[in-house]
C-alpha positions in Angstrom: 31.8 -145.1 49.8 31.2 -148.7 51.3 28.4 -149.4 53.0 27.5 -151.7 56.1 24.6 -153.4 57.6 23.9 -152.0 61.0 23.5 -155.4 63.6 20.6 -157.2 63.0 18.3 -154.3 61.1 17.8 -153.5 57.5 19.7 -150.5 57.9 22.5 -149.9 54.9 24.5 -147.4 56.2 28.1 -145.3 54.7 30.7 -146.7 56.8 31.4 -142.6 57.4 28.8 -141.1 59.0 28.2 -137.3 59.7 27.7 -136.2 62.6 25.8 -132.9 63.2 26.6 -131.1 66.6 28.4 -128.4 65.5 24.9 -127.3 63.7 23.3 -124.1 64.9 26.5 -123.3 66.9 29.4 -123.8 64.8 27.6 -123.9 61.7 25.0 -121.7 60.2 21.9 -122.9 58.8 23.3 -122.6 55.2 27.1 -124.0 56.2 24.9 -126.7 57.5 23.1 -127.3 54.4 26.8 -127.3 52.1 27.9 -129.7 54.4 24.6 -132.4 54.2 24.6 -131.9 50.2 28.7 -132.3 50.2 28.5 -135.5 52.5 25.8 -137.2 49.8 27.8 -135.9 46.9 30.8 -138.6 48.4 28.8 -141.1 49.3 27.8 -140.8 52.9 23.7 -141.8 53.0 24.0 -142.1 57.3 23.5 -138.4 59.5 23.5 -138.1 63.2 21.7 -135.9 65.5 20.0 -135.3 68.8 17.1 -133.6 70.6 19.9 -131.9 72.4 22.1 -130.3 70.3 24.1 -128.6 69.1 26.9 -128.5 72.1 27.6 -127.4 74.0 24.1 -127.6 75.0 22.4 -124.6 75.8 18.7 -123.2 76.3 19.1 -120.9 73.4 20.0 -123.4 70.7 18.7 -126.8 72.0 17.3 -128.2 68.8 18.7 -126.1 66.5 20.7 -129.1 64.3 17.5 -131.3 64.0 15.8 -128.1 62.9 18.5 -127.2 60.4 18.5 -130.4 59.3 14.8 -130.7 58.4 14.9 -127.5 56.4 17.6 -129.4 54.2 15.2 -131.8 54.0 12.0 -130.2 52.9 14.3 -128.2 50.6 16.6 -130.9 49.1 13.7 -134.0 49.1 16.7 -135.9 49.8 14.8 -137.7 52.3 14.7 -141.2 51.3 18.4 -141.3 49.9 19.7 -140.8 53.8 19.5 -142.8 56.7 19.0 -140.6 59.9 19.6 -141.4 63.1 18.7 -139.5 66.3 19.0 -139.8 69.9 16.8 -138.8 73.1 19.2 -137.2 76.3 19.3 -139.1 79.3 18.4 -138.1 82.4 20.2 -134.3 83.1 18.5 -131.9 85.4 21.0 -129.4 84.3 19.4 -129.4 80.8 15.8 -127.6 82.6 15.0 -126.3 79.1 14.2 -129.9 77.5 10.7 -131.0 79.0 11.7 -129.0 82.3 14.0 -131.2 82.7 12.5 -134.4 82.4 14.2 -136.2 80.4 14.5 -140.1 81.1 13.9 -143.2 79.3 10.2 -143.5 80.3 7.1 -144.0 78.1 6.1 -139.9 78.3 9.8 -138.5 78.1 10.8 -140.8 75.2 7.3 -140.3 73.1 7.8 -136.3 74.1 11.6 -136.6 72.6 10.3 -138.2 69.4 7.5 -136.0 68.7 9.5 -133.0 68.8 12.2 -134.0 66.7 9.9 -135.6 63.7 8.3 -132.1 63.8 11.9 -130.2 63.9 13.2 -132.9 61.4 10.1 -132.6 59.1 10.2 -135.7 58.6 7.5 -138.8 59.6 10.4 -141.2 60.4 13.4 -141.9 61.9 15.4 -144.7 61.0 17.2 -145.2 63.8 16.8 -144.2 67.4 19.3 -144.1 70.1 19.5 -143.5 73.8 22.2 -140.5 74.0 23.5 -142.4 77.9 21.7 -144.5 80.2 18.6 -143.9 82.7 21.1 -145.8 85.0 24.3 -145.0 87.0 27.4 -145.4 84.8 30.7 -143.6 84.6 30.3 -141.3 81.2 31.9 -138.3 79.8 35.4 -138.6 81.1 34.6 -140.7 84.6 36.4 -144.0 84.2 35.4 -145.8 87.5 32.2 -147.2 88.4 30.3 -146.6 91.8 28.1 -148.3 93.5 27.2 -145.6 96.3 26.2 -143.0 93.1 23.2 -145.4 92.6 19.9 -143.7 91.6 16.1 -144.1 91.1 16.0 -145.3 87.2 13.8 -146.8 84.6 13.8 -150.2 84.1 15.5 -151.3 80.5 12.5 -153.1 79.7 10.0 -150.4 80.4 12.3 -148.4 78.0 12.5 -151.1 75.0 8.6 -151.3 75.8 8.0 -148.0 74.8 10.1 -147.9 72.0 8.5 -150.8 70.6 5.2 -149.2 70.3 7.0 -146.2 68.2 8.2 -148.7 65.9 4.8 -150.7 65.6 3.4 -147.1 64.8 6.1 -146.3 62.4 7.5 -143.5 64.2 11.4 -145.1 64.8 12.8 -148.0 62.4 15.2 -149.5 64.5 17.1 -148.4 68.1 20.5 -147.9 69.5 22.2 -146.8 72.7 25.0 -144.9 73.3 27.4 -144.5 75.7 26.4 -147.9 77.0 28.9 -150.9 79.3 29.1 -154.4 77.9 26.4 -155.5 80.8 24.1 -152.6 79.3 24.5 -154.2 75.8 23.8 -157.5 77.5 20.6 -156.6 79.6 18.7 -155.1 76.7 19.2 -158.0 74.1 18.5 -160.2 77.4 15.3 -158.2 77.7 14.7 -157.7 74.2 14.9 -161.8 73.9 12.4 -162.5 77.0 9.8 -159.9 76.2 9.8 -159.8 72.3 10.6 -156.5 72.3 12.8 -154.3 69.9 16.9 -155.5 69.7 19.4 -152.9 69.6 20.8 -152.6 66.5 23.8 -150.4 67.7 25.9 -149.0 70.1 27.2 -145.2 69.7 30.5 -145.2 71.9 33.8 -142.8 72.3 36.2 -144.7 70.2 40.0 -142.6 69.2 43.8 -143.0 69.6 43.8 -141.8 73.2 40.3 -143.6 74.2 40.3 -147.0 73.2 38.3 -148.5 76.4 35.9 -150.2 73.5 38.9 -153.1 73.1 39.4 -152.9 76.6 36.0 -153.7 78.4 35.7 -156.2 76.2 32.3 -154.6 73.9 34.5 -155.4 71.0 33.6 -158.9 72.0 29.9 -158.5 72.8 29.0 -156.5 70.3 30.6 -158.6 67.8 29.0 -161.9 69.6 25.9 -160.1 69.3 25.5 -158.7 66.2 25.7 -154.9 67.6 27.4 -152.1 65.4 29.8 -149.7 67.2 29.3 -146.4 65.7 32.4 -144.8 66.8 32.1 -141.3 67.7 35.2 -138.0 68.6 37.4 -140.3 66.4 39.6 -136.8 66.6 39.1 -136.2 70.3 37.4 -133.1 69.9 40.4 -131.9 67.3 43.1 -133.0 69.5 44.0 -135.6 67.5 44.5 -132.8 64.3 47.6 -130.9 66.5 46.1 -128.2 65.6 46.1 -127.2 69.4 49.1 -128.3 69.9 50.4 -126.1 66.6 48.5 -123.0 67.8 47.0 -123.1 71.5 44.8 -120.5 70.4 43.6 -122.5 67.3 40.0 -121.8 66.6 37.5 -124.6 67.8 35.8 -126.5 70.5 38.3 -126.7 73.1 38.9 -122.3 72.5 35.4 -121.6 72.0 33.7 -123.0 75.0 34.5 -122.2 78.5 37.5 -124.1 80.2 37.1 -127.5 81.7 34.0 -128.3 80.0 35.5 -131.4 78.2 38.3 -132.3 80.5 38.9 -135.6 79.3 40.5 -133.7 75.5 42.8 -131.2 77.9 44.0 -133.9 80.1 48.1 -133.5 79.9 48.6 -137.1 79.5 46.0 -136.7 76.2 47.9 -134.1 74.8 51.1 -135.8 75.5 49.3 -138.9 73.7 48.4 -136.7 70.9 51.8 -135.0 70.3 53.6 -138.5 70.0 50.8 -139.6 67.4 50.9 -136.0 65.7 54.7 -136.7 65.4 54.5 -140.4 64.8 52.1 -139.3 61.7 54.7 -136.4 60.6 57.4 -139.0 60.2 55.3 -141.3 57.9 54.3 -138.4 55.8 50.8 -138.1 56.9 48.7 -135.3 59.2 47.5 -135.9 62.4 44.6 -136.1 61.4 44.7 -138.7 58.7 46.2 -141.0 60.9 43.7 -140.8 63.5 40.9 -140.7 60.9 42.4 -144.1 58.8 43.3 -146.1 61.8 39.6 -145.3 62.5 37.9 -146.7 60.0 40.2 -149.6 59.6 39.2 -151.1 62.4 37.3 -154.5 62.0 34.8 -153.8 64.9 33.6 -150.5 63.8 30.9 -150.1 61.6 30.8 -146.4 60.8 32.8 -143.4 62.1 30.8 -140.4 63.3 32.5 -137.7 61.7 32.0 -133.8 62.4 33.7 -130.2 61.0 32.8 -126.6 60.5 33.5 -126.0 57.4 32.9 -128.4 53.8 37.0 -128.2 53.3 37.5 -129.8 56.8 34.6 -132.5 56.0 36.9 -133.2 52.6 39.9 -134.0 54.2 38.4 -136.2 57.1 36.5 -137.9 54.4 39.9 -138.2 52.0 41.2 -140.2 55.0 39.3 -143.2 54.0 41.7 -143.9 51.3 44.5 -143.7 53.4 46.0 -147.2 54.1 48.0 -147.8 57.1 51.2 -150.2 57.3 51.8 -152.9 59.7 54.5 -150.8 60.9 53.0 -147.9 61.5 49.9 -149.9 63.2 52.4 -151.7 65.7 53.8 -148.1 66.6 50.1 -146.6 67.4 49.9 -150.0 69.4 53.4 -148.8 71.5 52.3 -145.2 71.9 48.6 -146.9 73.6 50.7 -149.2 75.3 52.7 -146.4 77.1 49.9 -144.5 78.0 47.0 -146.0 77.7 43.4 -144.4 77.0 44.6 -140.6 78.5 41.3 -139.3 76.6 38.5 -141.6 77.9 
């Protein structure tokens, strides 16, 4: 498995990373553990997670993945052969069962988030911290259109990188990230970073697939590249869209089944699935799944670093990781290009 330098940092990360939501929902502590000691058996060193999940998110289970994770920790002593990323939730009154609620970017919420997930991690480190969305007002999750009258009270980017640069001078984080950020957030917190001294973000966690390329779009391919910030691509399979395994069997067992309807709208959207069936068929005709050709086209592009991966069982996590060998043609890239042309980013 190659590996990539994230940004600016010292941070060698697989350029597949596994991603952990499906932990402590999906997954059972032990499925969880087959699938961390599977991922380092092929070569993946870099694993996601966040105080908040597994998803969907819920009172019950909130911290379940970091906790599952630090048992495969203490048990494996795999520690230093992984590079672990985590992320603190942004502001979400809904969520009342982390910190009652409080959860923005300030100097008690963020030192709160990382306290708690060292000590569910079992672990004194964490290589790589991420904001999970921004303290501010931004269209995320599925909203596409930025408003200026959905303006709220929100902490300051500085205030937040000033915080987080004390947990690195105690040793506490490595290096930071954001996720679900604009190109004008990727701007402001080098800008800050730069005037203040302060921490730089080393990456940028974004919804990158077939059906939601708004990365290219909004020009953060450009930015990040000019700046030296690592897109760490995540639903490269639109929640399993992407697979057709919905669109083989409706009643297909996953996320868009299991949880209630309309909480992911963005995957169920009928232009998305429309998207998805011409790529599922488009893939059929070159003798490939669905799957692999959302997963190669993925990780071929030149602007991503490392694609978040995720599955619920170790022969799923095979086959997405199989995909990395999978080499696309010129021919068959031009006609992914046609079907985005046609209908452009359905899923974002």
């Amino acid at each position: 498995m190659n590996k990539i330098k994230l940004g600016a940092s010292s941070l060698e990360v697989s350029r597949i990373c596994l991603g952990t939501m499906t932990f402590g929902e999906q997954n059972s502590e032990a499925e969880a553990h087959s699938q961390l000691d599977y991922a380092l058996e092929r070569g993946i060193n870099f694993i996601d997670t966040a105080e908040m999940y597994p998803v969907m998110a819920s009172a019950q289970t909130q911290g379940s993945t970091e906790r599952y994770i630090g048992s495969w920790l203490k048990k494996s002593g795999r520690r230093g052969d992984i590079v672990l990323a985590s992320k603190i939730a942004g502001p979400n009154s809904r969520m009342h069962w982390i910190r009652k609620g409080k959860t923005d970017h300030d100097a008690v919420n963020i030192r709160a988030a990382v306290e708690d997930s060292l000590r569910r991690l079992q672990t004194e480190h964490i290589d790589l911290y991420q904001l999970h969305w921004p303290s501010r007002n931004l269209p995320i999750f599925g909203a596409s259109v930025y408003n200026p009258r959905k303006e709220h009270a929100s902490v300051a980017i500085e205030d937040t990188l000033a915080v987080l640069g004390k947990l690195v001078d105690e040793g506490k984080i490595g290096h930071i990230g954001v996720s679900n950020e604009s190109s004008w957030g990727v701007c402001e917190f080098i800008k800050q970073a730069e005037l203040k001294g302060l921490p730089r973000i080393a990456s940028i966690q974004n919804l990158y697939n077939l059906t939601a390329r708004h990365f290219e779009t909004s020009l953060l391919d450009e930015t990040c590249h000019r700046e030296n910030v690592s897109l760490l691509a995540y639903s490269p399979l639109a929640f399993g869209q992407l697979t057709a395994k919905y669109l083989d069997d409706p009643q297909a067992k996953g996320r868009l089944t299991r949880f209630p309807a309309g909480w992911s709208p963005r995957y169920v959207r009928p232009a998305t699935i429309a998207a998805a069936s011409q790529y599922a068929a488009l893939a059929r005709a070159h003798g490939l799944t669905p799957a692999q050709l959302a997963l190669a086209w993925c990780y071929s592009r030149w602007f991503v670093a490392s694609t978040i991966i995720g599955a619920t069982s170790v022969a799923q996590l095979q086959q997405n990781i199989d995909a990395y060998q999978v080499s696309l043609s010129p021919e068959l890239l031009a006609a992914v290009d046609a079907i985005h042309a046609s209908a452009p980013n359905p899923g974002q």
